[in-house]
N, C-alpha and C positions, 0 to 999 in steps of 0.2 A: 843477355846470354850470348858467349859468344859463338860466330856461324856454324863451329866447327861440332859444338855441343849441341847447336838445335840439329845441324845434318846427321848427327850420329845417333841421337837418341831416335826417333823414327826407326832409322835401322835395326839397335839394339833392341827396339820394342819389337818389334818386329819378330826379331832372331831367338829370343826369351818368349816372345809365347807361342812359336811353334815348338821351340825345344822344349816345352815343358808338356805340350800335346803330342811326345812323341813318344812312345813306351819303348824300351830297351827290347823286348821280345820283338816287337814291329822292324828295330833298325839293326836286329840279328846278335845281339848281346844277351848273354845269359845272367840275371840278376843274383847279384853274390848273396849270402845270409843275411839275416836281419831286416827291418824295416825300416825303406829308404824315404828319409826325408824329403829328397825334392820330388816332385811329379816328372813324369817324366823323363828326358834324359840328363844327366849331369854335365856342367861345362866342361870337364875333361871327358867325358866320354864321347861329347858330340864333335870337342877338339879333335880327341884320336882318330874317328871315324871321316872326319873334313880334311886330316896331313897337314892341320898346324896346329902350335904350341897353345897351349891351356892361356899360358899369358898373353899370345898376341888373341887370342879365342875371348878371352875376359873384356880386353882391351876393345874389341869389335860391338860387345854386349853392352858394355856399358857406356857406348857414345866417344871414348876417348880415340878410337881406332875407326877416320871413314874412310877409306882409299883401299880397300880391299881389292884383289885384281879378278877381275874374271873367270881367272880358274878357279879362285877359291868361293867367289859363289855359286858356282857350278857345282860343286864341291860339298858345300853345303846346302844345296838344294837336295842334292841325292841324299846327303845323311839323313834329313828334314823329311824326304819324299815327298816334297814338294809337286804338287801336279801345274801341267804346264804355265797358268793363270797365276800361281802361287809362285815359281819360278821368275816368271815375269814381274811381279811385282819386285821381288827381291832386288833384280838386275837393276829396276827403276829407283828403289830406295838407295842403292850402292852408287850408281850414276848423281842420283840426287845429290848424295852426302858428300860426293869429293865436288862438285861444281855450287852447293849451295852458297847462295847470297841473300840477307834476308829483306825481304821485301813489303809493301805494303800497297798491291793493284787492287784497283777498286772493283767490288764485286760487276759481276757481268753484267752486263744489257738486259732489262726485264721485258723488253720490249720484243713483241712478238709483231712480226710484219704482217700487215694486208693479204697480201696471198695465201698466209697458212690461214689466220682465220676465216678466209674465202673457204680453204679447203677442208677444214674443221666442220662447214655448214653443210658441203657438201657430200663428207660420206654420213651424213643421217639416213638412216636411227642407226646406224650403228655408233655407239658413247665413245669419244676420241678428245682428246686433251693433248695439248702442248705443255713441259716441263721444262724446267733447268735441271741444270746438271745433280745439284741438289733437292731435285724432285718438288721442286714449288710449283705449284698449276698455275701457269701464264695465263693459260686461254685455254677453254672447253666447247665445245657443246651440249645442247641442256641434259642428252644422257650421261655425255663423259663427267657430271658433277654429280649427275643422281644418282650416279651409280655408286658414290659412295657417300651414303644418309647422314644428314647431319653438316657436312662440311661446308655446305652453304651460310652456317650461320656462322663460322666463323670471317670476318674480314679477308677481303681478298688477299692482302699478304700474309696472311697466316695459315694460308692455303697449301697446305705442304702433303704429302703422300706418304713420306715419313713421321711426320708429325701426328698425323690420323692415326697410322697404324699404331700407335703407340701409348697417344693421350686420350684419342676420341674413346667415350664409352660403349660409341654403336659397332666398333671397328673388331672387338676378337667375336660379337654374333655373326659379324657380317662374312667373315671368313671361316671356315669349317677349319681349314688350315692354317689358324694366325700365325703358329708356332713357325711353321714355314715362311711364312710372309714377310716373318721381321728377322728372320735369318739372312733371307737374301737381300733384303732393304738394308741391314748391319754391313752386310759384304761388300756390300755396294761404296756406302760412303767410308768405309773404312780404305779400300781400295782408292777412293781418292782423296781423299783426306791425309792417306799416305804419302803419295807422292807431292800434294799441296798442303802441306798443317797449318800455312798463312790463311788459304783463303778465306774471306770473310763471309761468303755463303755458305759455309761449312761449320766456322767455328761456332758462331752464334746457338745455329740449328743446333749441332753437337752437345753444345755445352748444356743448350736447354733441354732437351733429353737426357741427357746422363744426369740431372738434379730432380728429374719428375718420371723421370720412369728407370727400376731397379733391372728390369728387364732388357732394356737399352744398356744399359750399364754392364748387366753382366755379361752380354754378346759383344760388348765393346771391347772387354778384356780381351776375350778371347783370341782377336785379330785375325777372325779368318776374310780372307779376300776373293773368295768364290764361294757361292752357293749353287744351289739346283735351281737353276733358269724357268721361270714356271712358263710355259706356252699356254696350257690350259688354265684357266680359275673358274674359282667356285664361287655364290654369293649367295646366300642367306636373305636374300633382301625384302626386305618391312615390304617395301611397297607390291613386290613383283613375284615374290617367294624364290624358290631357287632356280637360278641358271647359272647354267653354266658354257661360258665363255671364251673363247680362242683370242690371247693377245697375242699382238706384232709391233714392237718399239722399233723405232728406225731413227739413226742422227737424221739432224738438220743439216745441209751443208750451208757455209756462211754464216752458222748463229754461233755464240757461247754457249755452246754445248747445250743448247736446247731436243730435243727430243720430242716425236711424235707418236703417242700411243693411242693405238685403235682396237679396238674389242669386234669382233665378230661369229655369227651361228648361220650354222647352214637354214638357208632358206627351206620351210616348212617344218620345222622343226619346234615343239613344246620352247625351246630355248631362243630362237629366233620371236617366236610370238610375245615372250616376256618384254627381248629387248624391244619392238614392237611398240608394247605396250610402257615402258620405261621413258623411251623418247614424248611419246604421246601426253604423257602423266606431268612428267617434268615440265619445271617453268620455262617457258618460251621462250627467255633470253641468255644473254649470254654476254661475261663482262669481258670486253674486250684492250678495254684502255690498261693503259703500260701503267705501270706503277715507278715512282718514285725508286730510285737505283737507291738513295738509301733508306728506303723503308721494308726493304726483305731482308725479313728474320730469318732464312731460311740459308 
């Protein structure tokens, strides 16, 4: 495929399924008689509403057109009402497609350094896990694993957060909220997956999702690239019953996009006592050896 066809499809996917999540009553047009075939807005109507031609508009859509200028997707972000997150991808997808070259870098470093897992042991009992940027758990401590049942027996590289949410059978008891859960986990890797569709930590994961879960598949269409950031969670858990939870993810500085999440309850609290009792229950150890760079499937 050539560069110019893989930079623009991204875009156009992109630009096609907000215009089609966007109602004409939303973007101030009033819907003429009859029963309108597309969802959404039509590519002339979102042309009109952005100040370019249907055909340079089609051209955009469909991959052949990537070098859009700044004004015009400003342009159609406002048509789109794109909020700021949404906005910003666009800008990324438009930058992507005129600079794209296609490539083939090898997935990230799974290798998680000595000091973080020094500091993974450290903030116990509160459950803290180190990620990539495709949500594969690097490294834990024994509640950052228990807390979510069952994932232990999977193989450490198949140790994924997206993965669970989606295949695991203990994963929508576990969450009161699943429906949310795999909304923002969908926004997530859609959002980079956008702006990288090479990498090979993504496409794998992706692909094997979208073939075993219908659910994955059909958030995937959608293309949306923000969700509601949950701070709080919930958990249902087999072992501990319910708590609930205060998360804080924070980059890594110096990793491949590794990330560190840590869960926390105020002290003397029913919820503090579960995780308490979560750390104490859970298996003692904890795998900390790097894995083989090409053995994540994630």
């Amino acid at each position: 495929m050539a560069p110019e066809q893989h930079s623009g499809d991204e875009l156009g996917r992109f630009l096609r399924a907000r215009r089609t999540q966007t109602s004409p009553q939303s973007a101030g047009l009033t819907p003429g008689p009859g029963v309108r075939r597309t969802p959404g807005l039509r590519r002339e109507e979102l042309a009109t509403l952005s100040g370019v031609s249907i055909d340079y508009y089609t051209r955009l859509e469909r991959g052949k057109e990537t070098r859009p200028s700044p004004a015009v997707v400003d342009a159609l972000a406002r048509a789109l009402q794109l909020d700021d997150a949404e906005h910003q991808h666009l800008r990324d997808l438009a930058v992507r497609a005129a600079r794209y070259l296609p490539h083939s870098a090898p997935a990230p470093s799974r290798t998680v350094r000595p000091h973080l897992t020094l500091l993974l042991e450290t903030v116990r009992p509160n459950p803290a896990y180190v990620v990539s940027r495709s949500m594969d758990v690097l490294a834990h401590n024994p509640g950052g694993l228990a807390l979510y049942p069952g994932i232990e027996d999977w193989p450490a590289t198949q140790r994924n957060l997206g993965r669970y949410l989606f295949l695991h059978p203990a994963a929508r008891d576990l969450f009161p909220d699943w429906d949310n859960q795999i909304r923002h986990c969908v926004s997530r890797l859609r959002a980079l997956a956008g702006t990288d569709p090479d990498a090979p930590d993504l496409t794998q994961l992706v692909g094997e999702l979208l073939l075993k879960s219908p659910a994955f598949a059909k958030l995937w269409d959608r293309y949306d690239v923000t969700g509601r950031k949950v701070t709080t969670k919930t958990f249902q858990h087999p072992q501990v019953g319910k708590i609930t939870l205060t998360f804080q993810g924070m980059a890594l500085e110096g990793t491949p996009g590794q990330r560190l999440g840590v869960y926390t309850a105020q002290p003397g609290t029913p919820d503090h006592d579960a995780m308490l009792l979560l750390d104490l229950s859970a298996p003692q150890t904890t795998d900390h050896r790097p894995s083989l760079p090409n053995s994540s499937t994630g």
